[in-house]
C-alpha positions in Angstrom: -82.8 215.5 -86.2 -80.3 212.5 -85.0 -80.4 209.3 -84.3 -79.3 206.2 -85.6 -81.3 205.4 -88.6 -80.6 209.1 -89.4 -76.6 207.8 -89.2 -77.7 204.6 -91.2 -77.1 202.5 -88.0 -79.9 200.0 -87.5 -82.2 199.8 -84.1 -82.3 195.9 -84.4 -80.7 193.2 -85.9 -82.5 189.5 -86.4 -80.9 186.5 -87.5 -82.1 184.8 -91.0 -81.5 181.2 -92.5 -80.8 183.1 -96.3 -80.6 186.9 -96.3 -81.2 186.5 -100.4 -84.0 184.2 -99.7 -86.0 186.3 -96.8 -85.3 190.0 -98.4 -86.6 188.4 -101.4 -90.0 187.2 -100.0 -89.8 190.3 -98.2 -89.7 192.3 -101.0 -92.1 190.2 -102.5 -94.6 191.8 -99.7 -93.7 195.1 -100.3 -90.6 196.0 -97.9 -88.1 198.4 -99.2 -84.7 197.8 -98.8 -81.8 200.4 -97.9 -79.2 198.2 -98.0 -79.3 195.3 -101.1 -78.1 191.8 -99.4 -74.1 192.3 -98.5 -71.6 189.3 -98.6 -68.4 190.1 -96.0 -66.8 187.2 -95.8 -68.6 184.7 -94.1 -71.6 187.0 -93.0 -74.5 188.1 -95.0 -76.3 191.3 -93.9 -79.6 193.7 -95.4 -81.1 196.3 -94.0 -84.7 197.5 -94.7 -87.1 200.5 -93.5 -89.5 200.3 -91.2 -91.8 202.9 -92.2 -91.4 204.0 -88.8 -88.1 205.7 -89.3 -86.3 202.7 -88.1 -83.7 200.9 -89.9 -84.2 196.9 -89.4 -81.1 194.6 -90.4 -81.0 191.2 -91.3 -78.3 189.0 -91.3 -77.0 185.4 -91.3 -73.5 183.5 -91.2 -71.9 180.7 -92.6 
């Protein structure tokens, strides 16, 4: 099987205020994360599961 959660590339990316502040409510609810909240340089990414075998990344910039 391929694909690109499978090659840790994620099928969407959505814009947050605070990465630390939304993967920790998100957590919070129960979301797993694959990818702990990232600082490089002035951009902040996470990424998280699905369920669905989808990878979903977060991220915001200063």
């Amino acid at each position: 099987m391929t694909g690109p959660a499978t090659n840790g590339i994620p099928a969407v990316s959505f814009a947050v205020d605070n990465v630390h502040a939304e993967s920790d409510r998100l957590r919070e609810l129960g979301v797993q994360f694959v990818q702990e909240p990232l600082e490089m340089g002035q951009v902040t990414t996470a990424v998280l599961n699905d369920t669905c075998g989808n990878l979903i990344q977060i991220v915001h910039s200063e």
